[in-house]
PyMOL commands that place a pseudoatom at each C-alpha (Angstrom):
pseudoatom trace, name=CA, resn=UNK, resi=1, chain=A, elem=C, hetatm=0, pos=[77.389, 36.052, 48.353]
pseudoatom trace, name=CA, resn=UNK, resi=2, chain=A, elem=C, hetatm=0, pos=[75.258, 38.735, 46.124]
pseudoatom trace, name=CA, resn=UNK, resi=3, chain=A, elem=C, hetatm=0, pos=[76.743, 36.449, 43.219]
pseudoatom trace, name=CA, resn=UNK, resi=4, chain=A, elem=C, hetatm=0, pos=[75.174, 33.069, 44.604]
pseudoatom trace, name=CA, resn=UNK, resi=5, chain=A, elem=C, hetatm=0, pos=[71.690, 35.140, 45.396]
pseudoatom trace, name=CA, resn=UNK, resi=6, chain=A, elem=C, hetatm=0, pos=[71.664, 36.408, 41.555]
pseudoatom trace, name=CA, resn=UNK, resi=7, chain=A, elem=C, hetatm=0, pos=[72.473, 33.080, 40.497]
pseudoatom trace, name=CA, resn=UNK, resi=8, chain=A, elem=C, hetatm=0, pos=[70.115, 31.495, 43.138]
pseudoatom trace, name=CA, resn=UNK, resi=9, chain=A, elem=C, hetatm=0, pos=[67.243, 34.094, 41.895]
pseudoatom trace, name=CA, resn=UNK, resi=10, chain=A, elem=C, hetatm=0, pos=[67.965, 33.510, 38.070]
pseudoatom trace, name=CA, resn=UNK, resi=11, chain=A, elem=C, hetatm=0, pos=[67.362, 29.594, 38.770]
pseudoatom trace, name=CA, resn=UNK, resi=12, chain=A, elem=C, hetatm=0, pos=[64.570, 30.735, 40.636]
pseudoatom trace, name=CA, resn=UNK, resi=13, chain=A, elem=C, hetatm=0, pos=[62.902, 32.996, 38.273]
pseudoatom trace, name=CA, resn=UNK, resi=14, chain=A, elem=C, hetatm=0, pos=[63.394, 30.726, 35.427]
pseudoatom trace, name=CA, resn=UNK, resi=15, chain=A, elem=C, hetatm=0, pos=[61.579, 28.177, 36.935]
pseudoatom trace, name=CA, resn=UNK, resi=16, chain=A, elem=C, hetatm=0, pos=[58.634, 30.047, 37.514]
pseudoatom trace, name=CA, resn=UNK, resi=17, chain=A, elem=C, hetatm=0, pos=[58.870, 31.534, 33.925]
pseudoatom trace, name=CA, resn=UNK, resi=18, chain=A, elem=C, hetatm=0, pos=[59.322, 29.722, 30.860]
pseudoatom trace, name=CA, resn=UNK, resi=19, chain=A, elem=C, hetatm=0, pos=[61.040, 30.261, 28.230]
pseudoatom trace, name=CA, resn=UNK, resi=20, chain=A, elem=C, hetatm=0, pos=[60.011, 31.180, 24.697]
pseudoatom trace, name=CA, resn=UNK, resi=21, chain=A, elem=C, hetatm=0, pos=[61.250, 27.573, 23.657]
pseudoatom trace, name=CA, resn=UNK, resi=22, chain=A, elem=C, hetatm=0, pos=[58.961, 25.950, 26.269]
pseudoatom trace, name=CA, resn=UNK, resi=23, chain=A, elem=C, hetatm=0, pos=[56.007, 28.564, 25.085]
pseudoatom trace, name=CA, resn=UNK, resi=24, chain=A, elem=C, hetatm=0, pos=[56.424, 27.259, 21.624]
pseudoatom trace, name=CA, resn=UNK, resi=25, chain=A, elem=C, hetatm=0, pos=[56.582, 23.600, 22.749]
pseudoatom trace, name=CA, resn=UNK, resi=26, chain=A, elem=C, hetatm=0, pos=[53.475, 23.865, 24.685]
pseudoatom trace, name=CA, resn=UNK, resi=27, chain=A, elem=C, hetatm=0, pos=[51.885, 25.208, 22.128]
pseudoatom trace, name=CA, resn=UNK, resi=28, chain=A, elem=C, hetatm=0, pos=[53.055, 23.070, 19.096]
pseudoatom trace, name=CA, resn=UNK, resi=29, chain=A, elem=C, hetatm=0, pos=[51.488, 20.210, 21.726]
pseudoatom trace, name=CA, resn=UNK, resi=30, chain=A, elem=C, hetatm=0, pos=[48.167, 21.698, 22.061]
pseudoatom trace, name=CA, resn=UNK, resi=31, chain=A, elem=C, hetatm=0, pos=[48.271, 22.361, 19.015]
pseudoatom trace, name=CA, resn=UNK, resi=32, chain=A, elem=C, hetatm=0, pos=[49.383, 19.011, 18.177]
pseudoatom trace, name=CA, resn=UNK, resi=33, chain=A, elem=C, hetatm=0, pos=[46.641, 17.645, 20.795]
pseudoatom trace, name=CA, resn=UNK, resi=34, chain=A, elem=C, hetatm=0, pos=[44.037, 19.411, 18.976]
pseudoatom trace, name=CA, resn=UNK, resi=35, chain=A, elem=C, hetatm=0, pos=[44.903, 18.599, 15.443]
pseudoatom trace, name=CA, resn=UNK, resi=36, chain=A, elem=C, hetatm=0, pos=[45.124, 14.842, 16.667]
pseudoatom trace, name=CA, resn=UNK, resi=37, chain=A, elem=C, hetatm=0, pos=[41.439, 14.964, 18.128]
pseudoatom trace, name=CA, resn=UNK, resi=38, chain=A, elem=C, hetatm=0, pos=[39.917, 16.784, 14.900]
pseudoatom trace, name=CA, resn=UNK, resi=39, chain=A, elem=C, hetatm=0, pos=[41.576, 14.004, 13.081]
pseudoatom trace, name=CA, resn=UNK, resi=40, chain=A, elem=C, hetatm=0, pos=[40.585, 11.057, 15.266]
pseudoatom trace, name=CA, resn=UNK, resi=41, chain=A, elem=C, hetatm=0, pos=[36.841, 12.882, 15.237]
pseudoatom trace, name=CA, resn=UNK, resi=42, chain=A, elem=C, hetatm=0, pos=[36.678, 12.657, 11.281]
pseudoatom trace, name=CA, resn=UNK, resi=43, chain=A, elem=C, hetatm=0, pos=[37.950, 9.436, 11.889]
pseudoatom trace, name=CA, resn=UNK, resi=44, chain=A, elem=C, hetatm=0, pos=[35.092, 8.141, 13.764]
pseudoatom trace, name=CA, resn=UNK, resi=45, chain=A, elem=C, hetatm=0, pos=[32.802, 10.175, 11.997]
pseudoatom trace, name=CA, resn=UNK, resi=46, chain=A, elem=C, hetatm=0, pos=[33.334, 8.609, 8.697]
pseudoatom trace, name=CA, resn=UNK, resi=47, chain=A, elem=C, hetatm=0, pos=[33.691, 5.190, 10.018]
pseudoatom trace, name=CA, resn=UNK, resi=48, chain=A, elem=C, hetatm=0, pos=[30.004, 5.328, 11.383]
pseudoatom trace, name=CA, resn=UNK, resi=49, chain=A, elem=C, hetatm=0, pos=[28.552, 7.105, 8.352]
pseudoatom trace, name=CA, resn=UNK, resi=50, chain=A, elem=C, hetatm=0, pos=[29.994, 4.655, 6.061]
pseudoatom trace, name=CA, resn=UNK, resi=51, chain=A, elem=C, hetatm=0, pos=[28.509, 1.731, 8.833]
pseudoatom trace, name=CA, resn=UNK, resi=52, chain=A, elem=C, hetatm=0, pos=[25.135, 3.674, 8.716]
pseudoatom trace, name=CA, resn=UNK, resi=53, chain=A, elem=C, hetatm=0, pos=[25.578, 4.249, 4.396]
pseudoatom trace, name=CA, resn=UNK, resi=54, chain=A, elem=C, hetatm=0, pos=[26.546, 0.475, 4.074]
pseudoatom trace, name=CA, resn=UNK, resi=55, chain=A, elem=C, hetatm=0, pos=[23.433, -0.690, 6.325]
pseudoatom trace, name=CA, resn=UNK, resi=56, chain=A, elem=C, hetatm=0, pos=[20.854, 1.469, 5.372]
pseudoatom trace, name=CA, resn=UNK, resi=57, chain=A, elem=C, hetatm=0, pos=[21.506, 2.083, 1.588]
pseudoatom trace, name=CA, resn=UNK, resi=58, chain=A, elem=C, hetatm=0, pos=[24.221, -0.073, -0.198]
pseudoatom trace, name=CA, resn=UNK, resi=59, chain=A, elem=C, hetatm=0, pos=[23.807, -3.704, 1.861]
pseudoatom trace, name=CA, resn=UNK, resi=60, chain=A, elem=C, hetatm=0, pos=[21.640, -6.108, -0.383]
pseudoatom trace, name=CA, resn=UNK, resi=61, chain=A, elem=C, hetatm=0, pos=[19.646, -6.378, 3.016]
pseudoatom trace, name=CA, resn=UNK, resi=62, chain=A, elem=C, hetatm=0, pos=[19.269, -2.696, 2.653]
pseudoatom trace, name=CA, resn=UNK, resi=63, chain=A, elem=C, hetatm=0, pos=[18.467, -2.846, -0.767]
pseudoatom trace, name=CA, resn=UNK, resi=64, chain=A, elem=C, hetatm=0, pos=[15.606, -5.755, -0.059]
pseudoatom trace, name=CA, resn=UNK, resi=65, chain=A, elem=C, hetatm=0, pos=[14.278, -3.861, 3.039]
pseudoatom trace, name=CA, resn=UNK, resi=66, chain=A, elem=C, hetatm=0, pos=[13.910, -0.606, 0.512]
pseudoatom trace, name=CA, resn=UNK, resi=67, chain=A, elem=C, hetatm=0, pos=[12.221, -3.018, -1.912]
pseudoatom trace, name=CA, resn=UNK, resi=68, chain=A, elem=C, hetatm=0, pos=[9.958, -4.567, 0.616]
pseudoatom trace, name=CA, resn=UNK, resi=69, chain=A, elem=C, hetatm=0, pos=[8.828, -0.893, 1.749]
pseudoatom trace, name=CA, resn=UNK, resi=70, chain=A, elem=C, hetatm=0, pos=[8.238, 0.123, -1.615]
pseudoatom trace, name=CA, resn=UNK, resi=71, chain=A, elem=C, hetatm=0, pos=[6.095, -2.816, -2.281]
pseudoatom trace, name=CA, resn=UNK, resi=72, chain=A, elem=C, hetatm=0, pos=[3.941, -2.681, 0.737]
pseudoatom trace, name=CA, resn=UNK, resi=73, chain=A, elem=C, hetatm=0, pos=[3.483, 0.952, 0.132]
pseudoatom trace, name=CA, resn=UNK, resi=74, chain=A, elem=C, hetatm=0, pos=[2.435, 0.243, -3.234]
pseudoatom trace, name=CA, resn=UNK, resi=75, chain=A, elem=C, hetatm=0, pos=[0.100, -2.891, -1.628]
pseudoatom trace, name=CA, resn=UNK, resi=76, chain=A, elem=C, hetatm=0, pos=[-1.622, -0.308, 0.844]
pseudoatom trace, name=CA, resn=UNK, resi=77, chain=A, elem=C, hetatm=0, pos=[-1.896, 2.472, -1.761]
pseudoatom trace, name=CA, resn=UNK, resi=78, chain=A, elem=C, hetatm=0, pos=[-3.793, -0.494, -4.079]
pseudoatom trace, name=CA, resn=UNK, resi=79, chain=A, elem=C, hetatm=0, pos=[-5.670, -1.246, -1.404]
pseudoatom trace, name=CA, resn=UNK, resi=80, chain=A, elem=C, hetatm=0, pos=[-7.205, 2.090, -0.684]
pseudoatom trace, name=CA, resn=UNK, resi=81, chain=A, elem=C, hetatm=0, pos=[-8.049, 2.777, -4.422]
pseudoatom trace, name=CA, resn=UNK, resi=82, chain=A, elem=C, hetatm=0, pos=[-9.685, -0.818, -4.502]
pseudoatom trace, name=CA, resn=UNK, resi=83, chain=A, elem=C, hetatm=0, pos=[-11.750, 0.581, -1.216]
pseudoatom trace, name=CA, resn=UNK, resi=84, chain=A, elem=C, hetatm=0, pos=[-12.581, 4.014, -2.480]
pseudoatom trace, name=CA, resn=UNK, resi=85, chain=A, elem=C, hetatm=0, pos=[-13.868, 2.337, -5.746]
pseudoatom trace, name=CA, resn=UNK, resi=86, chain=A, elem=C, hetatm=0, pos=[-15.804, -0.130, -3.662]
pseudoatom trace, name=CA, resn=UNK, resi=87, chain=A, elem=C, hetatm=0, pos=[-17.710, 2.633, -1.511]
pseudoatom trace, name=CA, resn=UNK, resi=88, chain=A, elem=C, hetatm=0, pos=[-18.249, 4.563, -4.957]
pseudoatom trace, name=CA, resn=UNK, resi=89, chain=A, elem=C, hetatm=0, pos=[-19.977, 1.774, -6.854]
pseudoatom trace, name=CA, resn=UNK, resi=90, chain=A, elem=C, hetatm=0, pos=[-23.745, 2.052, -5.109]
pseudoatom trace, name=CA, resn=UNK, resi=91, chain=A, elem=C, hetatm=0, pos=[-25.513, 0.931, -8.269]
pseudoatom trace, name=CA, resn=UNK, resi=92, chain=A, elem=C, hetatm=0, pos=[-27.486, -2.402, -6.787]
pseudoatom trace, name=CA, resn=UNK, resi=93, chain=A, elem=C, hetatm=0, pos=[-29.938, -2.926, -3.810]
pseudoatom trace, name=CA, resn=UNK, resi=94, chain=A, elem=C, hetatm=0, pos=[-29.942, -3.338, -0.572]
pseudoatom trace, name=CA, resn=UNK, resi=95, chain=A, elem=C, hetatm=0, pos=[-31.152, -7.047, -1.001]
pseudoatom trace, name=CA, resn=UNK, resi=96, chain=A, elem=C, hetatm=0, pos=[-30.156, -9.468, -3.213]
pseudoatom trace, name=CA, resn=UNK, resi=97, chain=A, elem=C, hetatm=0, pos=[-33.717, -9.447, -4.406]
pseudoatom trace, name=CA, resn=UNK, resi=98, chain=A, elem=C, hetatm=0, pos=[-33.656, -5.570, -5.074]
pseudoatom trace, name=CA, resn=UNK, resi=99, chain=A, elem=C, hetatm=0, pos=[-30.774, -5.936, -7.302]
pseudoatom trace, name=CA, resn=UNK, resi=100, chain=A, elem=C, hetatm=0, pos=[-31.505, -8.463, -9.445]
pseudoatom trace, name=CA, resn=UNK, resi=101, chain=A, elem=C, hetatm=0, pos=[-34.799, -6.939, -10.504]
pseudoatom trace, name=CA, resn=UNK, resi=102, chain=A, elem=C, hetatm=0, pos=[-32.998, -4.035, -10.919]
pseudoatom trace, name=CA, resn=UNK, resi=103, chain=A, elem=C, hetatm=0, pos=[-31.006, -5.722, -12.954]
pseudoatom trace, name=CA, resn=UNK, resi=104, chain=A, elem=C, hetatm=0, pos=[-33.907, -7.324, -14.856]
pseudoatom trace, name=CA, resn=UNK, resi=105, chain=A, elem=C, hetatm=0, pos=[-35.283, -3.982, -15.650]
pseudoatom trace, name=CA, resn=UNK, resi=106, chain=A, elem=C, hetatm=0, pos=[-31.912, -2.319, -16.910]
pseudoatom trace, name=CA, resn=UNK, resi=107, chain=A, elem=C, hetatm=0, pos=[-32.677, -5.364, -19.285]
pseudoatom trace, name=CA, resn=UNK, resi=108, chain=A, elem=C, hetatm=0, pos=[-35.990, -4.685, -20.046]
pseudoatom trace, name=CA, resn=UNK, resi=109, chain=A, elem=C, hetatm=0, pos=[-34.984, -1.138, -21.174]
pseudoatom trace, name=CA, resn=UNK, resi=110, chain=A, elem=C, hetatm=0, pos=[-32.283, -2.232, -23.338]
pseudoatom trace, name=CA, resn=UNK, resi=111, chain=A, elem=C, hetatm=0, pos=[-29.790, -0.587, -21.066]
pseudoatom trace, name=CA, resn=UNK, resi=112, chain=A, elem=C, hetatm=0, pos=[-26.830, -2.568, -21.360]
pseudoatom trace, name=CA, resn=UNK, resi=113, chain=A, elem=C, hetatm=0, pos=[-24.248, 0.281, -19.751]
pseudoatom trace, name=CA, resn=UNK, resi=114, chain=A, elem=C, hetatm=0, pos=[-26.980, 0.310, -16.549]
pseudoatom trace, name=CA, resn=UNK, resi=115, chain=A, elem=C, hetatm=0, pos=[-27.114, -3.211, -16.579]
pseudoatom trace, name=CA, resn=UNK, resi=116, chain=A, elem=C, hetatm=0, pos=[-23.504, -3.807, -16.256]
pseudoatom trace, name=CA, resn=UNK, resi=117, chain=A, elem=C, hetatm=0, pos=[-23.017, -1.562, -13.309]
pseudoatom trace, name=CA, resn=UNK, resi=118, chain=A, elem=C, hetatm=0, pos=[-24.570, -3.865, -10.957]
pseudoatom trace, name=CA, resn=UNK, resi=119, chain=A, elem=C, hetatm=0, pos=[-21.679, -6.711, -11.570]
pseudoatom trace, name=CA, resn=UNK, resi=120, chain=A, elem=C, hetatm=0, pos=[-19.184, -6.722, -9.195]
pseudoatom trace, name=CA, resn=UNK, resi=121, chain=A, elem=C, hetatm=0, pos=[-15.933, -4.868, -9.267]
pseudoatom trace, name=CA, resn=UNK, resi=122, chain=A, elem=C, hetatm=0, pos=[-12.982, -6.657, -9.845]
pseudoatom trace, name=CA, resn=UNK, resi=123, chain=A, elem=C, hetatm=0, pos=[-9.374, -6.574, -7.554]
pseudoatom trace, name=CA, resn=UNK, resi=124, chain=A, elem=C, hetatm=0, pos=[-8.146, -3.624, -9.679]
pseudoatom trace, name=CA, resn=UNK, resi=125, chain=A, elem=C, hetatm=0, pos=[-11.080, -1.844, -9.263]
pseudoatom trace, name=CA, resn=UNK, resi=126, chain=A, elem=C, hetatm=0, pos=[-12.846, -2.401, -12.080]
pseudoatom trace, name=CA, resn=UNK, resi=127, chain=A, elem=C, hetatm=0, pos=[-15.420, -4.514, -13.794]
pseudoatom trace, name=CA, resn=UNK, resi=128, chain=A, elem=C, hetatm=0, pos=[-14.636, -7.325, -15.979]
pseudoatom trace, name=CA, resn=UNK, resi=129, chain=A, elem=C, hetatm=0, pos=[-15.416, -6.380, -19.323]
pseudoatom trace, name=CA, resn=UNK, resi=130, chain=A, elem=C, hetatm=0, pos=[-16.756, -10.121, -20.290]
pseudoatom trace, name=CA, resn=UNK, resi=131, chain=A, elem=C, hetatm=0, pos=[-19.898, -9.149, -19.023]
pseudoatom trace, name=CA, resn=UNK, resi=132, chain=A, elem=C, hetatm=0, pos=[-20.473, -6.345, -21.206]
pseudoatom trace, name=CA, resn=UNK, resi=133, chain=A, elem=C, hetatm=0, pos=[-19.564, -8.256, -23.794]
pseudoatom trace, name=CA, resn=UNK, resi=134, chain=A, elem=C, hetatm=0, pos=[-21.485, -11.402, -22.953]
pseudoatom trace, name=CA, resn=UNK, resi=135, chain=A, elem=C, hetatm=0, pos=[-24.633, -8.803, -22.462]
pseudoatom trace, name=CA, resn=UNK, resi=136, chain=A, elem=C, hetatm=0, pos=[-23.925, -7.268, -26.104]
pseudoatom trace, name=CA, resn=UNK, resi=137, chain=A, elem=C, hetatm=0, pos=[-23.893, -10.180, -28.080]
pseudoatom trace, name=CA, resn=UNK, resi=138, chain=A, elem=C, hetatm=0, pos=[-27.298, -11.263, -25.991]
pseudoatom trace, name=CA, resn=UNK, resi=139, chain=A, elem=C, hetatm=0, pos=[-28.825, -7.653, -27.160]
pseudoatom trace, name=CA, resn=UNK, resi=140, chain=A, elem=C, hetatm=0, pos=[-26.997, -8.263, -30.456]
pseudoatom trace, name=CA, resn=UNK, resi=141, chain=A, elem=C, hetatm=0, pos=[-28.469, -11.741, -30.886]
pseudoatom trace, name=CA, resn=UNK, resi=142, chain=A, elem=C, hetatm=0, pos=[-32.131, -10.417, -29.806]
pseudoatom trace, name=CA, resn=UNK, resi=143, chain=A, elem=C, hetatm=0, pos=[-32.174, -12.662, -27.049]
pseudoatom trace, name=CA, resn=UNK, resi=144, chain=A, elem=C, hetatm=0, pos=[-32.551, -9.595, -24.151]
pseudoatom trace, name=CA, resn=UNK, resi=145, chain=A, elem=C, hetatm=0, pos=[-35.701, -10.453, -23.986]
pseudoatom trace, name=CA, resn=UNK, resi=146, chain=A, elem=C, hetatm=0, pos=[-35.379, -14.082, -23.745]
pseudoatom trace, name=CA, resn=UNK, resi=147, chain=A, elem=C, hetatm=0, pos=[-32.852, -13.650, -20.520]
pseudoatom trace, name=CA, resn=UNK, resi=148, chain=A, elem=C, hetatm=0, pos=[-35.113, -10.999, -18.986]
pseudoatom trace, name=CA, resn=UNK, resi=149, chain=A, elem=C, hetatm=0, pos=[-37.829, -13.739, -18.843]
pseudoatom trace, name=CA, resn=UNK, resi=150, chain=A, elem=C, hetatm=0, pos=[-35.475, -16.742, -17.432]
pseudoatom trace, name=CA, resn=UNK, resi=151, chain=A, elem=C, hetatm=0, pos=[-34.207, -14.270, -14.671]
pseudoatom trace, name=CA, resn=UNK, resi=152, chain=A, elem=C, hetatm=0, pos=[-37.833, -13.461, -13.661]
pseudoatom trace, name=CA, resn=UNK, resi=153, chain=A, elem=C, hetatm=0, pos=[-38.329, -16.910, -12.258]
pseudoatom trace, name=CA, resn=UNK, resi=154, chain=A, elem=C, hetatm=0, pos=[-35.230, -16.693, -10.437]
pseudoatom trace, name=CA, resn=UNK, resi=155, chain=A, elem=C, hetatm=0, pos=[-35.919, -18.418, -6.995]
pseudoatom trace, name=CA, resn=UNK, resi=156, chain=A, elem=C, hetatm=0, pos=[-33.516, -17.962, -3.821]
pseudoatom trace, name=CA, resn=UNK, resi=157, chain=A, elem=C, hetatm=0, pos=[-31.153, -21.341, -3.592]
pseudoatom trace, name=CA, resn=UNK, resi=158, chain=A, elem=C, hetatm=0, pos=[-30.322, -21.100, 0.244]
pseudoatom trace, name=CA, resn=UNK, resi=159, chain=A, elem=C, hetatm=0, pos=[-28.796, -24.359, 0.330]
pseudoatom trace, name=CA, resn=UNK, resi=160, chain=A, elem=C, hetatm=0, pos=[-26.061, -23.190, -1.847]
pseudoatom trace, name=CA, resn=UNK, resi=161, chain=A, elem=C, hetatm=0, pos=[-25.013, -20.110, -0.252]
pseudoatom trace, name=CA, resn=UNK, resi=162, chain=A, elem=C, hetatm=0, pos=[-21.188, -19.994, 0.939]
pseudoatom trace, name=CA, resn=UNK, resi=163, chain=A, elem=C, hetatm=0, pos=[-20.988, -17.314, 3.683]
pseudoatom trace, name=CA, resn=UNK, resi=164, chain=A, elem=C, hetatm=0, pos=[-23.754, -14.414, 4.732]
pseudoatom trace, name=CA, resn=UNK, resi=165, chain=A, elem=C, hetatm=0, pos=[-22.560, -12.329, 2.062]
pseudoatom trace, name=CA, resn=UNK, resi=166, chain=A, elem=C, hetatm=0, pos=[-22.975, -14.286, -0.714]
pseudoatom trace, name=CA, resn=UNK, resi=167, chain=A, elem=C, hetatm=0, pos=[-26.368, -14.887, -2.252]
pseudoatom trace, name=CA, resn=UNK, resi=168, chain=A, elem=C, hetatm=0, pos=[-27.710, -17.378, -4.901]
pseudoatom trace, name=CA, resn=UNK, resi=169, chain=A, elem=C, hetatm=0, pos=[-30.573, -17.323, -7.468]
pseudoatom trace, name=CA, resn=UNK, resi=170, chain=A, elem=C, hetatm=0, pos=[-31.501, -20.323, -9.936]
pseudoatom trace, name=CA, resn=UNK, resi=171, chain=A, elem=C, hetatm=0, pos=[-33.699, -21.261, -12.710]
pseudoatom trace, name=CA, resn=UNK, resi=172, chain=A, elem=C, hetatm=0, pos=[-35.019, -24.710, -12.684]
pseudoatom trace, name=CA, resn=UNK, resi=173, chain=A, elem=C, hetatm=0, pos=[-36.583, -26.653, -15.088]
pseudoatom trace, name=CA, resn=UNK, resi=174, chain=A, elem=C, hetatm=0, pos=[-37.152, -30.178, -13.446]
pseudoatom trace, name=CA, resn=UNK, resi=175, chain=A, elem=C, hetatm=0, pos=[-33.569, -30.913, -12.360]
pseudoatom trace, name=CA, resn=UNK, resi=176, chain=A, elem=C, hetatm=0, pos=[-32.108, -29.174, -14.887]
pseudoatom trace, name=CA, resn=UNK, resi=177, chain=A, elem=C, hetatm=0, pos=[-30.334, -25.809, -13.807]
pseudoatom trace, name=CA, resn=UNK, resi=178, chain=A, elem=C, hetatm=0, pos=[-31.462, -23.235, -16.551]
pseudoatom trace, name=CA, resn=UNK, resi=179, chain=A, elem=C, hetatm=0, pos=[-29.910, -20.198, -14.847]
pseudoatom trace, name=CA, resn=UNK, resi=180, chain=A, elem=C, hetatm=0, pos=[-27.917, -19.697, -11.872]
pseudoatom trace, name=CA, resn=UNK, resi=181, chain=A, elem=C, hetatm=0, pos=[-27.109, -16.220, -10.581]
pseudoatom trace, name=CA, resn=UNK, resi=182, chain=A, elem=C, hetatm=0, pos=[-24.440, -15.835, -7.841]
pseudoatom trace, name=CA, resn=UNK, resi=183, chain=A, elem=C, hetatm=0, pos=[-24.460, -11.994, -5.913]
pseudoatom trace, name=CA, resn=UNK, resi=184, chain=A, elem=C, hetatm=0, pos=[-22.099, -10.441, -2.856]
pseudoatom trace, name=CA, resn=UNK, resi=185, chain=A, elem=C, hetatm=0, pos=[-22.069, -7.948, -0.389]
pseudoatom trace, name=CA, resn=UNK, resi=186, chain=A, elem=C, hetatm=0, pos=[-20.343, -4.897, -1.260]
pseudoatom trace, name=CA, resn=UNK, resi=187, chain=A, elem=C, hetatm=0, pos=[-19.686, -3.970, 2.109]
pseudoatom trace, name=CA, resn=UNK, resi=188, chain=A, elem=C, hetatm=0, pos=[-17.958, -0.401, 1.466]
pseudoatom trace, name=CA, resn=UNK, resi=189, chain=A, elem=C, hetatm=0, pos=[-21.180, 0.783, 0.202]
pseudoatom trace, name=CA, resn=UNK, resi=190, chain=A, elem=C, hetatm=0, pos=[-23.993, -1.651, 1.725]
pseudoatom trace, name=CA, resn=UNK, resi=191, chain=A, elem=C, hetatm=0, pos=[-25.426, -2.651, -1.829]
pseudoatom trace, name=CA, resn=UNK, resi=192, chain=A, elem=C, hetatm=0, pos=[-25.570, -6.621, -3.225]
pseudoatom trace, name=CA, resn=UNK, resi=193, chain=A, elem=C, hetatm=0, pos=[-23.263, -6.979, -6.723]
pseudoatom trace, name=CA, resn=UNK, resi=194, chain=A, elem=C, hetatm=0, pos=[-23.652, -9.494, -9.698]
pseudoatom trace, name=CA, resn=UNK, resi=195, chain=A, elem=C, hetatm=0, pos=[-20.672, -11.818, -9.254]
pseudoatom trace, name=CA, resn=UNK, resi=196, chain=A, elem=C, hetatm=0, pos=[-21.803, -14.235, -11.532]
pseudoatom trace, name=CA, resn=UNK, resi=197, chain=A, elem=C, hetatm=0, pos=[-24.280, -15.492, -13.845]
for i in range(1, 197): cmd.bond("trace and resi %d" % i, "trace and resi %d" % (i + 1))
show_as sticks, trace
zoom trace
């Protein structure tokens, strides 16, 4: 009987205890377990960040979308240098009266340079240089003096304004149109601008 209780209480205690063998296996499989998540974690990892590379940088609709950002950008960066030249240019009146004579008397004085700051300023921001030039050869060709007097019966043409903030002044001789001048509202800075003459 003591030989059945040993042998009953060896099955019995190795039951409860394992055995190295079983120590290792368990731990080669949590081991194993472990190694198998870390892998299938870089797995999924680098599937979505080569999804999220692919659709936000290397996609031609990626590509396009970073192109259409980069353009609008550069629209609304144009577009607030266009405005900040628009409220700096406050050469003209607050009338359309006030700036053509101011106009007229930049004339008078031979002042081409003050003369041209009351055209208007162009889509880039700037003013197109035909008028300079157009007022240079005038000066050049000694007829200053000859405009100054053709703008100074400049009469309002009401009938041939466009919108409120466009203005018109003509020179008529009979029913012939001698001189036509056609002003705008700056309305960044408040002050009427030489479109055209």
């Amino acid at each position: 009987m003591n030989g059945e209780t040993n042998s009953s209480t060896e099955s019995a205690g190795s039951s409860t205890e394992p055995t190295a063998t079983e120590v290792m296996s368990l731990k080669l499989k949590k081991s194993n377990f472990w190694k198998f998540l870390i892998a299938f974690a870089a797995i999924i990892l680098l599937v979505l960040g080569g999804y999220w590379l692919w659709n936000n940088r290397l996609s031609p609709e990626a590509k396009e979308s970073r192109e259409m950002q980069a353009n609008y950008d550069r629209a609304i960066a144009h577009q607030q240098q266009f405005e900040e030249a628009m409220r700096s240019d406050t050469y003209g009146g607050k009338t359309p009266e006030e700036t053509l004579q101011l106009f007229i008397d930049a004339l008078r004085k031979d002042d081409i340079e003050l003369a041209y700051k009351y055209f208007i300023l162009k889509e880039d921001g700037n003013r197109d240089p035909k008028w300079r030039e157009a007022l240079v050869k005038t000066k050049d060709a000694g007829k200053l003096q000859e405009a100054v007097d053709l703008l100074s019966r400049a009469k309002s043409d009401l009938n041939e304004r466009s919108y409120e903030k466009d203005f018109k002044f003509v020179v008529r001789e009979g029913n012939e149109i001698k001189a036509y001048v056609d002003l705008e509202l700056n309305e960044y800075s408040g002050v009427w601008k030489i479109e055209r003459l």
